[in-house]
KOLZAFI-889813 format. One record per atom (N, C-alpha, C): residue number from 1; residue in three letters; x, y, z. Coordinates in pm, whole numbers, plus 32768, in hexadecimal, padded with zeros to 4 digits. Layout:
N
    nr   rest      u      v      w
   NUM    ala      X      Y      Z
...
END
This chain:
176
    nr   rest      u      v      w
     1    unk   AA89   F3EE   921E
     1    unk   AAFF   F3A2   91FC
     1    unk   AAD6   F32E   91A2
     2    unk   AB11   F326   911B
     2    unk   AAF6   F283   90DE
     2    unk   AB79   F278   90C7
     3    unk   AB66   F1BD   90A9
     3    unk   ABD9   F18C   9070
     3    unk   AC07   F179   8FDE
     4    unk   ACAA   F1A3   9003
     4    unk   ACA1   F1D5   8F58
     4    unk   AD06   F173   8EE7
     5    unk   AD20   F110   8F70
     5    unk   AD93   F0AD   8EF6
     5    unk   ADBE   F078   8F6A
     6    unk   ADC9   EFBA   8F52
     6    unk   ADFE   EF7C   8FB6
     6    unk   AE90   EF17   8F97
     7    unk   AED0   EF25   8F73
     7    unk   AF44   EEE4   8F5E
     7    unk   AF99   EE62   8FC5
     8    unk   AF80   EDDA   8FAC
     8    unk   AF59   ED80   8FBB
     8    unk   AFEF   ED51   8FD8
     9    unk   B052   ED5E   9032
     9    unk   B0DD   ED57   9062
     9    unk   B11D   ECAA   908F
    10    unk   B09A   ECB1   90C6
    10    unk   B0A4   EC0C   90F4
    10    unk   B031   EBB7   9117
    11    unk   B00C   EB5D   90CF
    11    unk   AFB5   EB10   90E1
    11    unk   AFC5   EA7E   9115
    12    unk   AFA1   EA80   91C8
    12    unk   AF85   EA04   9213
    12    unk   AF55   E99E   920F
    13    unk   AF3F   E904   924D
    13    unk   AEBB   E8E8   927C
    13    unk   AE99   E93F   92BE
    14    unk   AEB0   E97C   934D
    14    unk   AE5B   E98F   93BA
    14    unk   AE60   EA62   9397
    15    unk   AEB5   EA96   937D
    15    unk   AEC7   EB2C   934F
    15    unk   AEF3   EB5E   92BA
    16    unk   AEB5   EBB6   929C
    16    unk   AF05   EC14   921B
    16    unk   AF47   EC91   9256
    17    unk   AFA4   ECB2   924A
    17    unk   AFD7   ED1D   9268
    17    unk   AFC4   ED79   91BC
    18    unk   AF67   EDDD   91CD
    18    unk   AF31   EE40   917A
    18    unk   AF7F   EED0   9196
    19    unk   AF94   EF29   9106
    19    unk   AFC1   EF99   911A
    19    unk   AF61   EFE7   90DF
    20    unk   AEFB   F024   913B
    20    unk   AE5F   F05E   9113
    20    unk   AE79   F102   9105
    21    unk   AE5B   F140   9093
    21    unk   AE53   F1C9   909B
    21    unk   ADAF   F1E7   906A
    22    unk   AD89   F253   90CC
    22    unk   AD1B   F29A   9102
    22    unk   AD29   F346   90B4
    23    unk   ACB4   F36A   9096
    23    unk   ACAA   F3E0   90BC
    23    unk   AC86   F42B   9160
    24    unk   AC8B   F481   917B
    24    unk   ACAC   F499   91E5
    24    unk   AC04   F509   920C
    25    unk   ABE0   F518   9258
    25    unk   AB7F   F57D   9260
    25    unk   AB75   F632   9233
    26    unk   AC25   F630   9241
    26    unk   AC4B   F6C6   91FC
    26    unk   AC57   F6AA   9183
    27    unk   AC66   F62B   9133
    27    unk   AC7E   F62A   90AB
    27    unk   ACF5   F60D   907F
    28    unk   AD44   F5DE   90C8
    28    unk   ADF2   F59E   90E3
    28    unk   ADD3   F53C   90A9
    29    unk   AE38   F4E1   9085
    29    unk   AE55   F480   9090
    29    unk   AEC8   F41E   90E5
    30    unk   AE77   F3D9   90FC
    30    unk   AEEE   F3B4   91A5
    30    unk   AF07   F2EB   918A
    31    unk   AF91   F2CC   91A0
    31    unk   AF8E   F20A   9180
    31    unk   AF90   F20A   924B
    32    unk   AF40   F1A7   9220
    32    unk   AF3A   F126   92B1
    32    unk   AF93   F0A0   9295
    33    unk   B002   F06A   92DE
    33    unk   B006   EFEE   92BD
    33    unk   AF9E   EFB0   933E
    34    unk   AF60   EF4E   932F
    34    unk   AEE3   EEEA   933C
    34    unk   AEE0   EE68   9321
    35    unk   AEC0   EE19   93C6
    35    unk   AEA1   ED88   939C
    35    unk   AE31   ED41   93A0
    36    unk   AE08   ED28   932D
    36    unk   AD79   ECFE   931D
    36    unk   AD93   EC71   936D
    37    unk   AD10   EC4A   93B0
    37    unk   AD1C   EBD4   93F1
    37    unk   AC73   EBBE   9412
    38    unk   AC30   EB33   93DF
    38    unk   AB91   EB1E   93E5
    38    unk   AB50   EB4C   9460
    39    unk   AB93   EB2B   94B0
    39    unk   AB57   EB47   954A
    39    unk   AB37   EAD3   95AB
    40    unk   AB17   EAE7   9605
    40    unk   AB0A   EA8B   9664
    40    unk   AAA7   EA7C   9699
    41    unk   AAAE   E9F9   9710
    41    unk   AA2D   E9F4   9759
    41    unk   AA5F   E9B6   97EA
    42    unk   AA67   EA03   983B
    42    unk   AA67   E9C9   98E3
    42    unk   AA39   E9C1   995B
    43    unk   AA3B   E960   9996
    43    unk   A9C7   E95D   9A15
    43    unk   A9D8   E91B   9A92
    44    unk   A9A5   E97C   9AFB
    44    unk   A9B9   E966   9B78
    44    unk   A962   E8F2   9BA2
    45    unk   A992   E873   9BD0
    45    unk   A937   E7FC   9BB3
    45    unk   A917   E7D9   9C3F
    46    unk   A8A9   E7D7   9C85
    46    unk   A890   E7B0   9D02
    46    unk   A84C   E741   9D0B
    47    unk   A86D   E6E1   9D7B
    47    unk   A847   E65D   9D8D
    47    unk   A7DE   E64D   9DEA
    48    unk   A7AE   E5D7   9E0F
    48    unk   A6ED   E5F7   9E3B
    48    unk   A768   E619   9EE3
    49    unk   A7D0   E60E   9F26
    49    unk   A80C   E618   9F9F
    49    unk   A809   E6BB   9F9F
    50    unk   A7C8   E702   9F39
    50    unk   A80C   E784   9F47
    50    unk   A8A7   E7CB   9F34
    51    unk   A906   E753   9EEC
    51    unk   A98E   E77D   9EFA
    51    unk   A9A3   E7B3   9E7D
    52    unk   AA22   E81F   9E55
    52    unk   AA40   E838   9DC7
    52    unk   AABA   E7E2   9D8F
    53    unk   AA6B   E788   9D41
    53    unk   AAE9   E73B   9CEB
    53    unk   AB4F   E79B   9C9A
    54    unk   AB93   E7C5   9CE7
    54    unk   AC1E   E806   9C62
    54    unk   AC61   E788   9C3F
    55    unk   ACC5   E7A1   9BFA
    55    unk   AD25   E774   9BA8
    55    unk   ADA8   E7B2   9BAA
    56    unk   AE1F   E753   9BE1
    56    unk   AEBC   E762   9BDF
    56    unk   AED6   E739   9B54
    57    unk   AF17   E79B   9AE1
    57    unk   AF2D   E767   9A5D
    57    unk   AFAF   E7CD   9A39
    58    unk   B02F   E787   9A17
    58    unk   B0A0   E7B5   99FA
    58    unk   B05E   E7FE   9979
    59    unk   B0A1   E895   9988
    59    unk   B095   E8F5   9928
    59    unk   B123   E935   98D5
    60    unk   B132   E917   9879
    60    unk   B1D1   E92F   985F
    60    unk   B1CF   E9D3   9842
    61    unk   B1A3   EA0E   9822
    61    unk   B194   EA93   982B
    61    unk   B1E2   EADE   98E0
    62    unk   B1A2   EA74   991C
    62    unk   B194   EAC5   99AB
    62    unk   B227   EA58   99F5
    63    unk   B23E   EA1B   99A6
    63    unk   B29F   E9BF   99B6
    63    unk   B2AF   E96E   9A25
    64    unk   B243   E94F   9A5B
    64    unk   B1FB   E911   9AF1
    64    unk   B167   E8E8   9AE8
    65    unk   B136   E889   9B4F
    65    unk   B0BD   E866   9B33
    65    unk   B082   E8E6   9B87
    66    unk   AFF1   E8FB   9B57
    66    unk   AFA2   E95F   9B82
    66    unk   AEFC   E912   9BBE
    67    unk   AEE1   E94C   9C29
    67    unk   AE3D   E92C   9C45
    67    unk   ADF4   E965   9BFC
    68    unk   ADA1   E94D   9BD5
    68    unk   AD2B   E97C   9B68
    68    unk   ACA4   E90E   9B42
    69    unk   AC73   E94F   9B12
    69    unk   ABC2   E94A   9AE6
    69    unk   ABE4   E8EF   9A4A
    70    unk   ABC3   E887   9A44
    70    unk   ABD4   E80E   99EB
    70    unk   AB84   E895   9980
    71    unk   ABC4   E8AF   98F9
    71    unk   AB90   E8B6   9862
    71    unk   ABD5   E87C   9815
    72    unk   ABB3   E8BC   978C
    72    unk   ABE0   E86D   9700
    72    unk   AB9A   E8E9   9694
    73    unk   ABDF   E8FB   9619
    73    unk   ABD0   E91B   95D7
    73    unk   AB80   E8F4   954D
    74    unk   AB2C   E978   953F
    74    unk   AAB9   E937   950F
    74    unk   AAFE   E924   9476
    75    unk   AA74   E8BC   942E
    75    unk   AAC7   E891   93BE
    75    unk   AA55   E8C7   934B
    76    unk   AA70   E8FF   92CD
    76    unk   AA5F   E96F   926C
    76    unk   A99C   E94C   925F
    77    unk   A951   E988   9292
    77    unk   A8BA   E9A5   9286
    77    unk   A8B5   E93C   930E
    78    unk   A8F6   E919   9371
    78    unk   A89B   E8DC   93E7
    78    unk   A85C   E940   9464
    79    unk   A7F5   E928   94AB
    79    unk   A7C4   E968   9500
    79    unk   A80A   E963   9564
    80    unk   A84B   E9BC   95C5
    80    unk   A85A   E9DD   962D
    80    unk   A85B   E950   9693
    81    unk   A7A6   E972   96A9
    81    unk   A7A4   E8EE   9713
    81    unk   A7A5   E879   9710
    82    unk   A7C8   E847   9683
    82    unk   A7CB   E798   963A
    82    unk   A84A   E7AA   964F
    83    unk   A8B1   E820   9644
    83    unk   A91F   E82C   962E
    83    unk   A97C   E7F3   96E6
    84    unk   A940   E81E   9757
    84    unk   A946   E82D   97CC
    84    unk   A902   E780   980F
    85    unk   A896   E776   97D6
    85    unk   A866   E6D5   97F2
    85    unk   A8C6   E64F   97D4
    86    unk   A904   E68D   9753
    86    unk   A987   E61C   971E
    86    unk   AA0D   E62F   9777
    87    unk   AA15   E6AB   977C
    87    unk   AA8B   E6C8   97DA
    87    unk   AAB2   E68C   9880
    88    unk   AA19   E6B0   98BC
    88    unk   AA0B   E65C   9929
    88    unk   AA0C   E5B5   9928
    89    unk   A9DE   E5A4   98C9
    89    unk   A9F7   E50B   98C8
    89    unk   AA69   E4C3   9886
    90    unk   AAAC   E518   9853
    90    unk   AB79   E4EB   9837
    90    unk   ABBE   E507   98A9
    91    unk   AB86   E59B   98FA
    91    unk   AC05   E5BD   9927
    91    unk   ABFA   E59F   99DE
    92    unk   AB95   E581   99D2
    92    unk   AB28   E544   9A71
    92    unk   AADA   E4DC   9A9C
    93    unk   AACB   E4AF   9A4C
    93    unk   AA87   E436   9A32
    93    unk   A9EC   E460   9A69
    94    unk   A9A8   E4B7   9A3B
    94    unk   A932   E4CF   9AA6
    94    unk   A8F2   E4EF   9A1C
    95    unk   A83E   E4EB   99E5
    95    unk   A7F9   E4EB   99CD
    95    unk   A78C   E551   99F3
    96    unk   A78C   E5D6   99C7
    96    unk   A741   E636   99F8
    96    unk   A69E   E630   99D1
    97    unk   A66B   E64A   9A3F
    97    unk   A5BE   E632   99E2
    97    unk   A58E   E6AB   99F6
    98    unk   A611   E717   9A43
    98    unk   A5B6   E7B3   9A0C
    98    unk   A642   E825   99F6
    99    unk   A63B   E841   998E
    99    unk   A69C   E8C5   99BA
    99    unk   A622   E947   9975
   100    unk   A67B   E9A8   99E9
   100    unk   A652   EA2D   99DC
   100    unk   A6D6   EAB6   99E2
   101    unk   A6C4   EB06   9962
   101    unk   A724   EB53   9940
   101    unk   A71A   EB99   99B7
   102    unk   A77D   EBCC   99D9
   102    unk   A7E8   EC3F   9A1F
   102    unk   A7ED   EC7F   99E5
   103    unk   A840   EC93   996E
   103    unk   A87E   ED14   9976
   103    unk   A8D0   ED02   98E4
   104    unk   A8D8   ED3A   9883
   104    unk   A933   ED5C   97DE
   104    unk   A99A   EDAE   97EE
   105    unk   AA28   ED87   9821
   105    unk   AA9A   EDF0   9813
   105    unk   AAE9   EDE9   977D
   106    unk   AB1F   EE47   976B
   106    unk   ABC0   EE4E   971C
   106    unk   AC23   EE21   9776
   107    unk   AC74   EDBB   975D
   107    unk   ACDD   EDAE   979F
   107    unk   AD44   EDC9   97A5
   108    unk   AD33   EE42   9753
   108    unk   ADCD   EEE8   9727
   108    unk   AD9F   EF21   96CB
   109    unk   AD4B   EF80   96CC
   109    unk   AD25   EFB1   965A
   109    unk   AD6D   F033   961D
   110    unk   ADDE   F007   9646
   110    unk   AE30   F087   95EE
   110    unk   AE80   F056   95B3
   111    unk   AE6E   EFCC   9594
   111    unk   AEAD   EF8A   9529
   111    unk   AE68   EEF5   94FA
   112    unk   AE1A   EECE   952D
   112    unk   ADEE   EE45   94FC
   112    unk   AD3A   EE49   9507
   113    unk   AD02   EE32   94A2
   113    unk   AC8A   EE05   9485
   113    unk   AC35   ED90   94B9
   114    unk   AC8F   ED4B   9523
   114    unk   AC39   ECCC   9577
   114    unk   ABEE   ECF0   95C1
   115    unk   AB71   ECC1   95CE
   115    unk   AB10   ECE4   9636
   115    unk   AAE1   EC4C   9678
   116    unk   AAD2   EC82   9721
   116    unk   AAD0   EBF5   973E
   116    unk   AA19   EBF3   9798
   117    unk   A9E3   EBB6   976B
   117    unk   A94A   EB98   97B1
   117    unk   A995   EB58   9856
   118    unk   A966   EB8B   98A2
   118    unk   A966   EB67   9929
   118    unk   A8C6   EB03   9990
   119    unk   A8DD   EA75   99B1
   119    unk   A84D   EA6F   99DF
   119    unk   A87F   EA32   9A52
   120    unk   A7E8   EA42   9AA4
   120    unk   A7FB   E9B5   9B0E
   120    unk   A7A9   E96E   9AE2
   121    unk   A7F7   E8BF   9B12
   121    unk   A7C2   E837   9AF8
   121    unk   A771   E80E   9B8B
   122    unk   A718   E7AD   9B59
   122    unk   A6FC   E79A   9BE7
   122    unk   A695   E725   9BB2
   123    unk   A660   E6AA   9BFB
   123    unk   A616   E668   9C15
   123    unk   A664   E610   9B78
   124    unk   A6EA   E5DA   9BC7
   124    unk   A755   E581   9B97
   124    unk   A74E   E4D2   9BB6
   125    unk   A776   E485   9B6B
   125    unk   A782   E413   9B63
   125    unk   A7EF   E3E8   9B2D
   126    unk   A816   E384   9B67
   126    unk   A886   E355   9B0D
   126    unk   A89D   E2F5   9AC2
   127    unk   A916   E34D   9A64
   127    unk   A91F   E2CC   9A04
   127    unk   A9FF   E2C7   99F0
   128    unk   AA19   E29B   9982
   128    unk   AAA9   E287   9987
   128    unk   AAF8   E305   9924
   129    unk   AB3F   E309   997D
   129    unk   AB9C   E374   992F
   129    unk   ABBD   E34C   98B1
   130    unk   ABFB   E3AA   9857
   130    unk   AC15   E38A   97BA
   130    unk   ACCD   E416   97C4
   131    unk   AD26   E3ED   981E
   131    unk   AD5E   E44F   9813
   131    unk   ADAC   E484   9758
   132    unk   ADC8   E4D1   972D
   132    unk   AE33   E4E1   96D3
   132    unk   AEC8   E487   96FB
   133    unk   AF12   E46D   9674
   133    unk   AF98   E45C   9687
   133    unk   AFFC   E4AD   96F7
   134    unk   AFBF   E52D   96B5
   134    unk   B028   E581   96EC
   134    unk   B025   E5AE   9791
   135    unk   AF86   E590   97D2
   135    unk   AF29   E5CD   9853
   135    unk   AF67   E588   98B4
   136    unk   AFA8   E5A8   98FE
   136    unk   AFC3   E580   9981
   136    unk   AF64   E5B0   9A05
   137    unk   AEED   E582   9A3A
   137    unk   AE93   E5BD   9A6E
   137    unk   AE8D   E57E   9AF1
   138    unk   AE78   E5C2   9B46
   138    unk   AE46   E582   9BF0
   138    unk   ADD3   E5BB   9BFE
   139    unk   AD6B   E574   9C3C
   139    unk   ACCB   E5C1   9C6B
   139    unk   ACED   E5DB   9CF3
   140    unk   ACE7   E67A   9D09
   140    unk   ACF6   E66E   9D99
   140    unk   AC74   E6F2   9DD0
   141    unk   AC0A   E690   9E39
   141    unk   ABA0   E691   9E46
   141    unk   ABBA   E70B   9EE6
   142    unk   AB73   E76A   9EE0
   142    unk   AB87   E7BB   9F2E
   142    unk   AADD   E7F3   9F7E
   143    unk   AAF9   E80F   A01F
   143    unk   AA9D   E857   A066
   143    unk   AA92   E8CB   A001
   144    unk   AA35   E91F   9FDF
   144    unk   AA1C   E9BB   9FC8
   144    unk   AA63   EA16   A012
   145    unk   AA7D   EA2C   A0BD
   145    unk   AAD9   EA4B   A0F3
   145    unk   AB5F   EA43   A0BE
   146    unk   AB87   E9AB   A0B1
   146    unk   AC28   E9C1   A0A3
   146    unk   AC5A   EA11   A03E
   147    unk   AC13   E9B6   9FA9
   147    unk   AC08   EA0F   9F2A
   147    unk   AC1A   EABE   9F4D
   148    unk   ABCE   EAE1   9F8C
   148    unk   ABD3   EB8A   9FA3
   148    unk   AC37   EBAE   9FE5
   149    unk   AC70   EB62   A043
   149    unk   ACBC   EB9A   A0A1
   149    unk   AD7A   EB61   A016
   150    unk   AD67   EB11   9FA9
   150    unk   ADE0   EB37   9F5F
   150    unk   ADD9   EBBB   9EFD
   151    unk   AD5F   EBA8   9EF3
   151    unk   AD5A   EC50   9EAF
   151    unk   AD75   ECDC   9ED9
   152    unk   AD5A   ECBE   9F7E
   152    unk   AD76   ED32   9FC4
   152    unk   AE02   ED4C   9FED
   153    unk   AE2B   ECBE   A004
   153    unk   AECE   ECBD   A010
   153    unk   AF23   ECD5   9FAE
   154    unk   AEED   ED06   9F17
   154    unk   AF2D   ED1C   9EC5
   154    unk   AF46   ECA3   9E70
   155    unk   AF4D   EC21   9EAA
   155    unk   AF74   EB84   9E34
   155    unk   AF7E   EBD2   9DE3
   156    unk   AFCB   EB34   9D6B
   156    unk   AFCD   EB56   9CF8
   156    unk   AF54   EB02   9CDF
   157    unk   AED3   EB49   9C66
   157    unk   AE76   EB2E   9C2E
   157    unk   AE86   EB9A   9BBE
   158    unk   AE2C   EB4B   9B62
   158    unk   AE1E   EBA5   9AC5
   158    unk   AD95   EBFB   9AEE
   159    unk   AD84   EC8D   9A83
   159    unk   AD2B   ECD5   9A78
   159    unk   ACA8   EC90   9A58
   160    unk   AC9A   EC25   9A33
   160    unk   ABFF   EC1E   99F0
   160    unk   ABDE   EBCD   9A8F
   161    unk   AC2B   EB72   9AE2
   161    unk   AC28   EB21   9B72
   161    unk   AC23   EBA9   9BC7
   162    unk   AC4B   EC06   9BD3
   162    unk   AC17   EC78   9C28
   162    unk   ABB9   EC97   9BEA
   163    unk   ABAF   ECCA   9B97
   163    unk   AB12   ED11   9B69
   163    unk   AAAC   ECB6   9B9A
   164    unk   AA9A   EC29   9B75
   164    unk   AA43   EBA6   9BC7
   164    unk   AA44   EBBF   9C45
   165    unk   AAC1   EBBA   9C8F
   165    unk   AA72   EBAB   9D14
   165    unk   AA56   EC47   9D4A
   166    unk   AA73   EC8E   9D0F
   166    unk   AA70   ED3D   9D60
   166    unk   A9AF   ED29   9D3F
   167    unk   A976   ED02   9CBD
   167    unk   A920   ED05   9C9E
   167    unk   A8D1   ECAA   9D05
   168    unk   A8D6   EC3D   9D15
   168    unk   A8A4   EBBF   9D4A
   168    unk   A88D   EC0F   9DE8
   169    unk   A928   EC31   9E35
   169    unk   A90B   EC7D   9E9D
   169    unk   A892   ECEF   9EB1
   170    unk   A8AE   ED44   9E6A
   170    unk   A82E   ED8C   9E44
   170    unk   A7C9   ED63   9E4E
   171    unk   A785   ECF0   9E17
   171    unk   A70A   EC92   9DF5
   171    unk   A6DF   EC6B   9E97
   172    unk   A759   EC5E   9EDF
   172    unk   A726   EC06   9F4A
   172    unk   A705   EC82   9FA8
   173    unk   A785   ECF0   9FA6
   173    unk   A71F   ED52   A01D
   173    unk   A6B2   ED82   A003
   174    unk   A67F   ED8F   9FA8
   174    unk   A5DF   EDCA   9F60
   174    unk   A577   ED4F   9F85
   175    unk   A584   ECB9   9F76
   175    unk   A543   ECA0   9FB6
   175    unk   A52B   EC80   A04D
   176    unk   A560   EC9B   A089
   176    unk   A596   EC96   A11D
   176    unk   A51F   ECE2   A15C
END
């Protein structure tokens, strides 16, 4: 499959909505509409107490605030984890002195090109939040238990905040 022409529909700050035609592996030609978007960086941030700092942050998409794993979107040639170090310290006020990747998803890849780096933070300090205009944020600091037990109950949480803790869970029965 290559790409064979991208037609440029709408251009964002934060998305382009692209109308991409491909050849196809039989030799078709097939259009995608597609939203290019830089990508991200987010992370499950643990405090020296052992708790997971999520984040309550009104999502207008979801038209309610959602629990989730503090990121930010990376900005055009930044790294991942410089990208995730700034994030924690706007959106948490905490100061990471280690992250380690998790995990690289698509966060719909049957239509959008964002990929989001997943890490855990850990061996945190603090410093002062820097929220956005627009960020309405609460830190709300959780046992590992409870955290699991809203995932299991179904909560509302976003895909890249399950993938973190399904992962994180994982981490902990292996070393057990």
């Amino acid at each position: 499959m290559s790409l064979l022409n991208e037609d440029f529909i709408y251009r964002g700050k934060i998305i382009d909505l692209v109308l991409e035609t491909h050849r196809m592996p039989d030799g078709r030609e097939a259009c995608f509409e597609m939203i290019h978007h830089s990508g991200g960086a987010a992370a499950l941030p643990i405090d020296n107490d052992g708790r997971l700092l999520l984040i309550r942050q009104f999502r207008p998409a979801a038209r309610s605030s959602i629990l989730e794993i503090p990121a930010g979107r990376l900005e055009l040639g930044e790294d991942a984890a410089a990208c995730i170090i700034r994030e924690l310290q706007e959106e948490v006020g905490r100061k990471a002195g280690r992250v380690e990747l998790l995990s690289k998803i698509y966060s719909s890849v049957g239509f959008c090109r964002e990929r989001i780096h997943i890490f855990l933070a850990t061996e945190l300090s603090h410093t002062r939040t820097a929220h956005e205009e627009h960020e309405f944020i609460d830190l709300v600091p959780l046992p590992p238990a409870e955290a699991f037990a809203l995932v299991d109950a179904g909560k509302s949480v976003d895909a890249k905040t399950l993938i973190a803790l399904q992962a994180y869970r994982q981490r902990l029965a292996q070393n057990r």
